[in-house]
C-alpha positions in Angstrom: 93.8 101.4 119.7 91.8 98.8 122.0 90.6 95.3 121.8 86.7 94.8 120.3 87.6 97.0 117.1 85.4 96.1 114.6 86.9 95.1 111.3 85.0 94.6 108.0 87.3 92.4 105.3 86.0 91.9 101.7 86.4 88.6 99.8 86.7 87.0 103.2 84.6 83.5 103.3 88.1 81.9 102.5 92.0 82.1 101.5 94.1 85.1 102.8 90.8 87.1 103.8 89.5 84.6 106.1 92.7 84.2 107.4 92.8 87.5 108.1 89.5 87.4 109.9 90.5 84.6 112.2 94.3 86.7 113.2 92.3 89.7 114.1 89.3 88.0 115.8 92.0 86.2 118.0 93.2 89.6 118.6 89.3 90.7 120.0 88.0 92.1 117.2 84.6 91.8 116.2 84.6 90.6 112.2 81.9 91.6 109.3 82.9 88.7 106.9 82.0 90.6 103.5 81.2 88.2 100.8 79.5 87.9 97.9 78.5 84.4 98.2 75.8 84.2 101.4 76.3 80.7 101.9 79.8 81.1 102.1 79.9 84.0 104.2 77.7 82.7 106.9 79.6 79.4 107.1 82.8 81.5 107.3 81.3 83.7 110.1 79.6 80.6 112.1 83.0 79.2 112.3 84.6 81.7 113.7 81.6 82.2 116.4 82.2 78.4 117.0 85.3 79.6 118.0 84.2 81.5 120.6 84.7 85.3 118.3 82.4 87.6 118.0 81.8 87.9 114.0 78.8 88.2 111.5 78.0 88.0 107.8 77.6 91.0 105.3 76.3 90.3 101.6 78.9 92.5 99.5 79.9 92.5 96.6 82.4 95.4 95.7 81.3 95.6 91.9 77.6 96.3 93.3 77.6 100.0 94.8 74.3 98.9 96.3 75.2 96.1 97.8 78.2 98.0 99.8 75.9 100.7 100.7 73.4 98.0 102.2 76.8 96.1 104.1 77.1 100.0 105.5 73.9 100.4 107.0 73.7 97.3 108.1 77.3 97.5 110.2 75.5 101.3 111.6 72.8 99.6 113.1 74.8 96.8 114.3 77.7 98.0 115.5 77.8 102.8 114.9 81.1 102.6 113.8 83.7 100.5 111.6 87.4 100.7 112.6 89.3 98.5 110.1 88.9 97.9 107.0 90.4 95.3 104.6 89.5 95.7 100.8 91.1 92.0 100.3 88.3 91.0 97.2 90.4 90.5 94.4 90.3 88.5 90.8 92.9 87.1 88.4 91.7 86.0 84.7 93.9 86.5 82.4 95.5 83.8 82.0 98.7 84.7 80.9 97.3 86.4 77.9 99.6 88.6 76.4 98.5 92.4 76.5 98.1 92.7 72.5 95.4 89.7 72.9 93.9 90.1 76.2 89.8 91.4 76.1 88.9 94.4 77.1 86.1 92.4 78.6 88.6 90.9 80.7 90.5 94.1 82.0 87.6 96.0 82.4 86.2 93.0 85.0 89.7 92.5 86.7 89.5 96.6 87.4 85.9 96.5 88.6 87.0 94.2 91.6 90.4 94.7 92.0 91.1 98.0 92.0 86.9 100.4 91.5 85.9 98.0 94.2 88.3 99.6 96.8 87.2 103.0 96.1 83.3 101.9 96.0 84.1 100.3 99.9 86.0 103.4 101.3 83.2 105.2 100.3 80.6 103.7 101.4 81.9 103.0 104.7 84.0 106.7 105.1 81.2 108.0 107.0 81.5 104.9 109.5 85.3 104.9 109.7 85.2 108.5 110.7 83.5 107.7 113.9 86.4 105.8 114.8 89.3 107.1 117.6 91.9 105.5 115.0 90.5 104.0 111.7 92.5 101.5 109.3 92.3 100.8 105.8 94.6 97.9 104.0 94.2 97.8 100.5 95.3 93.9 99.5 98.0 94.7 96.4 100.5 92.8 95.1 104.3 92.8 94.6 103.5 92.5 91.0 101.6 95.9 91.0 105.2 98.1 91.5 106.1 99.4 88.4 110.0 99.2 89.9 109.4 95.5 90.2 108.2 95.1 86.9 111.0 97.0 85.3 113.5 95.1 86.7 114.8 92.0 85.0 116.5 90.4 88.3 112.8 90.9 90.0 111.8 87.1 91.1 108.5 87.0 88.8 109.7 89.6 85.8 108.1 87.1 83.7 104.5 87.4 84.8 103.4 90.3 82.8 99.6 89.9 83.2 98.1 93.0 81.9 94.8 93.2 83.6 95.9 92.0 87.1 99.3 94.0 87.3 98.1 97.1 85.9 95.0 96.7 88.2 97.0 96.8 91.3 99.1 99.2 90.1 96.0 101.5 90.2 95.1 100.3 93.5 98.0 101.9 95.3 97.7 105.1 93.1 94.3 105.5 95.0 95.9 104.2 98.5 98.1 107.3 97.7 95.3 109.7 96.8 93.1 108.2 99.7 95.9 108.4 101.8 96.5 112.5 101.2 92.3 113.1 101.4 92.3 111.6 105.2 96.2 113.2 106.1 94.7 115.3 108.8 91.9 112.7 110.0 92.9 109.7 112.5 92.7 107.0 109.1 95.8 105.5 107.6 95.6 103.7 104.4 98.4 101.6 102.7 98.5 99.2 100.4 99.6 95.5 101.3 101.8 92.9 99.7 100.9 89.1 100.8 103.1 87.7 98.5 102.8 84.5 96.1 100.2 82.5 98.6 98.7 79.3 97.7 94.9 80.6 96.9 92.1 79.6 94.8 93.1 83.1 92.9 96.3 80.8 90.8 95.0 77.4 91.9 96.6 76.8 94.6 100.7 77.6 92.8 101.4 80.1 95.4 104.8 79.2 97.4 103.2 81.3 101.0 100.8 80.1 103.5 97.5 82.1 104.0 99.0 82.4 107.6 102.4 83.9 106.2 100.5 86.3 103.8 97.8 87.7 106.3 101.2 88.9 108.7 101.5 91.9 106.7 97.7 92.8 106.5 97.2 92.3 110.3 100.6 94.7 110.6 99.0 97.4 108.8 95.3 96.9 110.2 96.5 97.5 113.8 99.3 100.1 113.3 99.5 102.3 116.6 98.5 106.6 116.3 102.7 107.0 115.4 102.4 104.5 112.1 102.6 105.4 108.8 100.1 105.9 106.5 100.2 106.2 101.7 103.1 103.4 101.9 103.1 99.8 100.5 104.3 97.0 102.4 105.4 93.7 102.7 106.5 91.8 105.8 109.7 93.4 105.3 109.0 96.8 105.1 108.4 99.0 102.6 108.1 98.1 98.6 109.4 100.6 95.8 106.0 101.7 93.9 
């Protein structure tokens, strides 16, 4: 793959996914900065031009089908063709609710971005990523999505048993697997990526990582050569049990 890809990253006018934006601008590629907040998503793609990168601003928000259809057009006119893409937007509300209490209000909204919002951005922007010579898609998961990892007692965070958010990410690498086996014969991989516990605005800032640390394994996976793999989850240390 060559330098000037163009990469589209939801959720990214701060934390992990802006993060991620500035690694792969540094590494020449143009960035769509997908955010629902325009304010935010213009600042975030002003500094990185102020920088000296080549980036720009989409209005998207992944729970709006017609928002991430506009974002679509808008990159075809712009740019003909998307080559990565990073489905990074994510929530966490539940506040350590336990499942026999937790509203369904709450689940259905933690689904709607975290895991419906991938699927509405793949297709919306399939038709784009199939013009590339080598397309990318990271989904942003969790460690606390694998079903191993929650049935295991010695696991570092067994205790956090958050219905919605687990259970949301959890789906999210079923549909990296069924997206995954669609595209097998096309040049698009699609796995699912681990950051780890990062300090974010998503649990106030608790997380133990760096957004420099966490973005590693999302830049990994977004730049994978032809001979990478593709339907696997990962961390920065390889692969994670599902």
């Amino acid at each position: 793959m060559t330098t000037q890809l163009i990469s589209l990253i939801t959720g990214a006018n701060k934390g992990i996914g802006f993060e991620v934006a500035r690694q792969l601008a540094t590494l020449g590629h143009s960035i769509i900065i997908g955010a629902r907040d325009e304010a935010s998503g213009r600042q975030a793609a002003e500094k990185l031009r102020s920088n000296g990168h080549r980036a720009v601003h989409a209005l998207i928000d992944v729970t709006d089908r017609v928002t991430a259809d506009a974002a679509a057009k808008q990159i075809d006119i712009q740019f003909g063709r998307l080559d990565v893409l990073i489905n990074n937007a994510g929530i966490s509300i539940d506040a350590r609710t336990v499942p026999s209490k937790l509203g369904l209000d709450i689940l259905r909204r933690t689904f709607e971005t975290n895991a419906f919002g991938a699927v509405t951005m793949i297709q919306s922007m399939l038709p784009l990523l199939l013009r590339s010579e080598g397309a990318r898609i990271v989904n942003v998961s969790s460690g606390l999505g694998s079903l191993t990892q929650n049935c295991d007692p010695e696991y570092e965070f067994a205790a956090v048993k958050l219905l919605a958010y687990n259970s949301s990410k959890t789906a999210l690498n079923a549909f990296t697997i069924q997206f995954s086996h669609e595209l097998r014969n096309t040049n698009i991989k699609v796995n699912s990526a681990d950051p780890g516990f990062t300090a974010t605005d998503l649990n106030g800032h608790r997380g133990t990582r760096t957004v420099e640390q966490a973005a590693k394994v999302i830049v990994h996976l977004a730049t994978l050569p032809a001979s990478g793999p593709s339907g696997g989850f990962f961390d920065e240390n390889g692969p994670i049990a599902w």
